[in-house]
N, C-alpha and C positions, 0 to 999 in steps of 0.2 A: 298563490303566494309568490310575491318576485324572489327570482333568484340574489340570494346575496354578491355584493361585488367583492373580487378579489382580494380586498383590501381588508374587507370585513370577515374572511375566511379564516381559522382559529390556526395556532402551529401547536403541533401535539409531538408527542415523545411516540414515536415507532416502536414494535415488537414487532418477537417472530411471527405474528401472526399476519404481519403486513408484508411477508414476504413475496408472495405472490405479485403484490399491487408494484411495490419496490421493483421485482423482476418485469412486471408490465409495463412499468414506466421507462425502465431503462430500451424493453423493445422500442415502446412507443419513439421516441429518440435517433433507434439506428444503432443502438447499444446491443450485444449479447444480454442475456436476460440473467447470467452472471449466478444464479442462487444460489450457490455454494460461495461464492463470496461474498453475496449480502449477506447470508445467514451469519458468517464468520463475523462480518460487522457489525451485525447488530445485535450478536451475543458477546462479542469484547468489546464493543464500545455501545455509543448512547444513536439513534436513529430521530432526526427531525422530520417532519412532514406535515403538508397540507392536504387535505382530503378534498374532494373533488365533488359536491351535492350530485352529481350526475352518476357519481361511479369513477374511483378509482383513485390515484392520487395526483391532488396537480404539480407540487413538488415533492422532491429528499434530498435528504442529506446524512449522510453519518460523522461522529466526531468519535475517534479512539486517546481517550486519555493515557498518557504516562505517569508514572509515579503516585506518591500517596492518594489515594482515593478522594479525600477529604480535603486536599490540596495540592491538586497535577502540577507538575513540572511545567505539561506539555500538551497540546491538544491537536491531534491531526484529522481536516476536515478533508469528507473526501466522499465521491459518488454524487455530486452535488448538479439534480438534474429539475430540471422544470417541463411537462409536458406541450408535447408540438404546440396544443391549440391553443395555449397559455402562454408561448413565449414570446418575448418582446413586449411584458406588459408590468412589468416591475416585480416580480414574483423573487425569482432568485436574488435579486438586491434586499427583498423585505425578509427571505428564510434566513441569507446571509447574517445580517444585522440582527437576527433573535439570535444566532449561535455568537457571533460574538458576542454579545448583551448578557449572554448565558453565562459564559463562559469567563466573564469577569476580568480578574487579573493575568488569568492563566495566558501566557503566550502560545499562538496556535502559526501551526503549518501546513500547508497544503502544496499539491501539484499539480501546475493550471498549465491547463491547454490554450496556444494562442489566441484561442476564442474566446474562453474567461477570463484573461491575464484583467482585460481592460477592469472587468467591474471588480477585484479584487483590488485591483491597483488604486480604486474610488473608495473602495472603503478601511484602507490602510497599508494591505498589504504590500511588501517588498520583496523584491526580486533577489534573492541571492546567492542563487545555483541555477542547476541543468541537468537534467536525466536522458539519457538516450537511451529509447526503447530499439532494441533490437529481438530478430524473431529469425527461427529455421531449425534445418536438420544440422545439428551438432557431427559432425566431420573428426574423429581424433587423428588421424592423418597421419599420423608415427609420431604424435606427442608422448612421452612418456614423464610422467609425475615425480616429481622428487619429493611428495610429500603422502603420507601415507592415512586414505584414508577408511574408512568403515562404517557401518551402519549406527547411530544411533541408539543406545537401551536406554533404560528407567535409569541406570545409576550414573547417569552420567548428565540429567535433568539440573543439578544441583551446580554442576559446573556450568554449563551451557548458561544458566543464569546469570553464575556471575561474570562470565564473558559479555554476555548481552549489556549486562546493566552497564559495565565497563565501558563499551564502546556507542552506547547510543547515550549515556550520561542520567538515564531515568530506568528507574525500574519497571519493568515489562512482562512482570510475571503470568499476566493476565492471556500476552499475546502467547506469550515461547508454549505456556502447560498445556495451549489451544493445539498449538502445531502440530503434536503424532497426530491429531483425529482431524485434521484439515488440510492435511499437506498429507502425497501417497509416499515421500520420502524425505526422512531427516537424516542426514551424513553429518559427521564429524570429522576432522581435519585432526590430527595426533604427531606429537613429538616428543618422544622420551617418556612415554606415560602421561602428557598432560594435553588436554586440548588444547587446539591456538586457531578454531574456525570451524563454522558449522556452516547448513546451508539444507532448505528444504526447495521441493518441489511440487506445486499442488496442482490440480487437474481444474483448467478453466476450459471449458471448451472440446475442440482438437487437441490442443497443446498442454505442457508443461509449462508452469511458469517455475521460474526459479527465483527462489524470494524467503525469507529473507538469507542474503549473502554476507557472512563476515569475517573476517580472515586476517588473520596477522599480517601478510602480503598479499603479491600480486600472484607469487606462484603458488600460495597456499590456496587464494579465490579458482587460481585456472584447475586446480586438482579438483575441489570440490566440484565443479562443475563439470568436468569430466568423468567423475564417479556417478555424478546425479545423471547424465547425458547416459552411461553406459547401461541402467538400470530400468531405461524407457526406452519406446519404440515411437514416442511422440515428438513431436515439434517441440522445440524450446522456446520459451519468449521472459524475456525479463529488462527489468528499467536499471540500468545501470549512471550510475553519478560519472559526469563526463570528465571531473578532475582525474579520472582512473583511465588516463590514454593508454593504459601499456593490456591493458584487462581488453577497454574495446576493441581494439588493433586487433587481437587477438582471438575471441572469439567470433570476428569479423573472418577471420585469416579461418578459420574451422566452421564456416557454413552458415553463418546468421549474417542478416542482414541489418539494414537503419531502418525501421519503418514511419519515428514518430521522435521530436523532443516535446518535454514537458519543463516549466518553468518553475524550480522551486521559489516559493513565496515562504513568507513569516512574518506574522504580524505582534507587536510585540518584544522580539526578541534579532538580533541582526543577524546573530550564528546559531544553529542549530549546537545542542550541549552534545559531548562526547568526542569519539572518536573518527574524522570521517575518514581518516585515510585507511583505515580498519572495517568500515559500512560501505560494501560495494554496492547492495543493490537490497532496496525493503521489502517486506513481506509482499506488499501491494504500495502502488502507489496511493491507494486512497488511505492506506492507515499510514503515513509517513514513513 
């Protein structure tokens, strides 16, 4: 039997069960094999992919919807990989175009590396941000917090919500109820009895990533982060929106370094809804 051509290969809806292939593909690539944050993907959000007649998958992708289920806000595309032997051959152009096709009216976001910007850029997408990924050993150096924060509980779920929905403009219930059991620390930021900033940390790797970051300011973001920093013995890494020059200066200035930018895109939509001067840094950049 001839093998079918790529073109004629079906795109299915991923589960956990394709975790493993998801995690192989991403080695395959050069990528961490991530599975704690596929899983995360693809139990809040929807998983695309091609399967591969040899074994394995030739592409993925995952999309995390916001807001009502039945009619998103928002749709962030994200982990969007096509295998070694398969690249260069129209694959990710044809998974792309089924996710938007999917995805209808909803306007979708993503954060593309100079090496994707191009084909995102052919099939709609617009450029309009910047995230600097920075990474290291957190330094508090004789910084001292002026803002006061602590561990996260259950009763405090309720607020955290509606801070999130507040500041990203879409409801998020799906991601924030995910975070105790995916992230090894959620902190809260507190003034006067009321929250004004959260901020978790989840284990990728080596590292800590710090994600998602939200904060009434810039000194409410550097306390959470210094609380999240003193409660690990790992690396820090996280993508921070570059409009927040006084945040990156800063935890530049206490031991992280620039390792990488990434180019926010949107297609659909010019500005992202919400708060950004309030959204330091996303849970992950593939769930926006």
């Amino acid at each position: 039997m001839p093998t079918p051509s790529l073109a004629d290969l079906p795109i299915r809806r991923l589960t956990l069960r394709d975790l493993a292939a998801c995690a192989d593909l991403s080695e395959d690539r050069g990528w961490p094999r991530e599975e704690h944050k596929w899983g995360f993907l693809l139990t809040a959000g929807k998983g695309y992919g091609i399967d591969d007649p040899a074994g394995g998958l030739v592409s993925a992708c995952t999309v995390t919807e916001y807001g009502p289920q039945d009619r998103p806000d928002l749709g962030a595309v994200g982990m969007v990989l096509v295998a070694e032997r398969h690249a260069r051959q129209g694959v990710g152009r044809r998974l792309m175009r089924h996710v938007v096709a999917a995805m209808g009216t909803t306007p979708l976001t993503l954060h593309a590396t100079p090496q994707g910007s191009p084909l995102y850029e052919e099939l709609g997408f617009k450029v309009t941000g910047r995230a600097e990924m920075v990474r290291g050993r957190f330094q508090a150096a004789g910084y001292q917090p002026t803002v006061a924060t602590r561990a996260a509980t259950a009763e405090d779920l309720t607020a955290i919500l509606s801070l999130d929905e507040e500041v990203f403009g879409a409801d998020r219930t799906h991601i924030v109820t995910r975070l105790p059991a995916f992230a090894d620390q959620l902190r809260v930021a507190e003034e006067d009895g009321r929250i004004i900033g959260y901020a978790g940390a989840w284990p990728n790797l080596d590292n800590h990533v710090v994600g998602p970051l939200v904060a009434r300011d810039t000194e409410t973001a550097k306390a959470l982060v210094t609380s999240l920093a003193a409660h690990t013995d790992r690396v820090l890494r996280t993508d921070i929106d570059v409009r927040h020059e006084e945040l990156l200066a800063w935890v530049k200035d206490h031991g992280l370094v620039s390792i990488a930018f990434n180019s926010v895109m949107n297609y659909g939509i010019s500005e992202l809804p919400g708060d950004w001067s309030r959204r330091f840094a996303p849970v992950t950049v593939a769930a926006g």
